[in-house]
N, C-alpha and C positions, 0 to 999 in steps of 0.2 A: 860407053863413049868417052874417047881422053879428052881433057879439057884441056888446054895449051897456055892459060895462066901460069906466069911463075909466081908460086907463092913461097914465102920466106914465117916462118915458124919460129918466133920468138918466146922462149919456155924453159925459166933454169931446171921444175920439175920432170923428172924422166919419165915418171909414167903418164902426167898430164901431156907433155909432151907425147910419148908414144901414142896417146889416144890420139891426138890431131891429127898423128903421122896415117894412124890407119886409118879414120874417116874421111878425108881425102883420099888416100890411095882408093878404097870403095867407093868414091864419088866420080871416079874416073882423071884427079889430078895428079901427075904423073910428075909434074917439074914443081917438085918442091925440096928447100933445103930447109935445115934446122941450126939454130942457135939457142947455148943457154944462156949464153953473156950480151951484155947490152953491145959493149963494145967491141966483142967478136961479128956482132950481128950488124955495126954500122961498117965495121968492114968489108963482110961477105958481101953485103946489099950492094957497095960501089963496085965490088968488081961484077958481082951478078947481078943487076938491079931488079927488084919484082913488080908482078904489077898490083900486089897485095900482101900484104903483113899483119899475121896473127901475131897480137903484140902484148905480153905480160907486164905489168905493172911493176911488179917487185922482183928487178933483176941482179943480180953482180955486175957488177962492172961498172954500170950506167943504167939508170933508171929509166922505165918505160915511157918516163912523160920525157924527158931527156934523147930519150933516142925516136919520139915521136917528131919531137921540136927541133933535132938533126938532120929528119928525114925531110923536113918540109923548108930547111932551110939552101938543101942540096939541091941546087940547078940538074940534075942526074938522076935524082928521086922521087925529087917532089911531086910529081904525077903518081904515086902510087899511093894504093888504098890503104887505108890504116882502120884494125876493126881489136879495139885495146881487149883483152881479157881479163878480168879483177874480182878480188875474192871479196870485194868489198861492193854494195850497191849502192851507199850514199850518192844521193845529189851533188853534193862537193867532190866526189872522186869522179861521177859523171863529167862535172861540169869541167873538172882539171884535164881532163885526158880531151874532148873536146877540143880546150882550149889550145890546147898543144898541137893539135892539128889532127887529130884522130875523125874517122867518117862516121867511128859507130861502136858502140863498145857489147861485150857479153858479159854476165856474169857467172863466175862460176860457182856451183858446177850448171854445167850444160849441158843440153840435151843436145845430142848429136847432129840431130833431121833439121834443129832450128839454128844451130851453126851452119850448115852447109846453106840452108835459105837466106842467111844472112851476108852468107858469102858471095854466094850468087848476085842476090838484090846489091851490095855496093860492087862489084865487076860492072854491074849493067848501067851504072851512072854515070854521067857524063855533063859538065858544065857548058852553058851555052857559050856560043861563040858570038863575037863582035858580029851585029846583026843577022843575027839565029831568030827568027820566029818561033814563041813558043805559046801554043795558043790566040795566037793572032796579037799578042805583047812582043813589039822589037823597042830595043834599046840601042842609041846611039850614045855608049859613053863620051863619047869626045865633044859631043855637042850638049852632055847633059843635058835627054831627050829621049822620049818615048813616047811609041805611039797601041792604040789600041784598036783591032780590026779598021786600021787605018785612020783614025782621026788620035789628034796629036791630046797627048796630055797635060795638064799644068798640076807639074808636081814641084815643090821646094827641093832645092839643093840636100837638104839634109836625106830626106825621104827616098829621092832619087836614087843616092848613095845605098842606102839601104838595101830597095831594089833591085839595085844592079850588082850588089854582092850576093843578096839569096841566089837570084839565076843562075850568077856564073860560078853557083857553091852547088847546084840543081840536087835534091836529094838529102843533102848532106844538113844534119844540124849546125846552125853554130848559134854559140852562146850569148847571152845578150852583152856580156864585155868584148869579146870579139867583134860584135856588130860597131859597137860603142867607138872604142879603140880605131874601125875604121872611119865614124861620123866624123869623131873628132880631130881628126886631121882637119876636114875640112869645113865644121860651123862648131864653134866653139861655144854656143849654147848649149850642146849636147855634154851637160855634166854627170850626168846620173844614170843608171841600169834603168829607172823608170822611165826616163826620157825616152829609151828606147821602145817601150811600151805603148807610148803616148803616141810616137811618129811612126808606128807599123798600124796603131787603129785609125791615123790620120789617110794613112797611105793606104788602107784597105778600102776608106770611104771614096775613094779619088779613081780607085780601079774598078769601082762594079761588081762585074761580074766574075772576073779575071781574082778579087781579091778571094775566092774559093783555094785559092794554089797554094796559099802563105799560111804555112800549117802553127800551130801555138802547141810547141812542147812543153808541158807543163814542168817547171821548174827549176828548167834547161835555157830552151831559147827559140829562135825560128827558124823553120826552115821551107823552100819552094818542093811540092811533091814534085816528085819527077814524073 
């Protein structure tokens, strides 16, 4: 069966490279190009844009968290999947590529069957939309407001924010600075990466049953299962 994703192949390595090319093609994805350079690949991408990018860490040109933080900065791009590839499995290289905007990272080397699942699983994600029900939780950002199998919530401003970014992030981890970074726009008590800890176990107590969604990546961040 062809799968009609365009995927974009980011790999200065030829042969690691060659392998993506064939496990794909055996998986039935047909529209995909390659790059070995960072900045070859943010060129190709604006005139071809994909709707997922297998993304190397250590590139010429421009580096993978670079051309992650390009991709997500482009009104043109930024909808597409980023699933980073690194030779490296530290938490800190997790949490940098993450931060950069990445959905989900591999490390190498990899097993082929669980590349292609992981490709699959981030194509199938999709962030909620302005009054999306999900699970019987609708979120009115503009009124900073949500309700739950219909009756209304009373959650603080900071928490809300929270909330309302894991949903409309649905699947995707993001890191507790990322979380951070967007509280603190808006309550400037929010100082610290614990903080953030403290006001997701707040916000679990406030949701019930619905708090089952709000997944704890262990030494990463949070995120909503989809």
């Amino acid at each position: 069966m062809e799968e009609i994703a365009q995927i974009a192949v980011v790999e200065d390595d030829p042969t690691i490279r060659m392998v993506l090319e064939m496990a794909l093609a055996g998986a039935g994805f047909r529209h995909v190009r390659s790059y070995a350079r960072g900045d070859d690949a943010l060129a190709g991408m604006r005139a071809v844009p994909p709707d997922l990018i297998l993304l190397d860490v250590m590139l010429p040109g421009l580096d993978g968290f670079s051309v992650a933080r390009s991709v997500r900065a482009d009104g043109a791009l930024s909808r597409a999947r980023i699933i980073m590839l690194t030779a490296r499995g530290e938490a800190e290289d997790i949490v940098d590529g993450l931060d950069a905007g990445a959905d989900d990272y591999v490390v190498k080397p990899f097993d082929r069957k669980v590349l292609l699942a992981r490709i699959r699983a981030v194509l199938r994600r999709g962030g909620s939309q302005p009054g999306e029900s999900f699970d019987g939780l609708s979120i009115d950002e503009a009124a900073f407001s949500a309700t739950l199998d219909g009756n209304a919530l009373d959650i603080p401003r900071g928490e809300f924010m929270i909330l309302s970014l894991l949903c409309a992030n649905k699947g995707r981890v993001l890191t507790r600075r990322r979380i951070l970074d967007r509280v603190l726009a808006d309550d400037v008590k929010a100082v610290s990466e614990r903080t953030v800890d403290v006001q997701v176990a707040n916000l679990r107590r406030r949701l019930g049953r619905w708090a089952d969604h709000i997944e704890t990546v262990r030494g990463v961040g949070y995120r909503v299962r989809a």
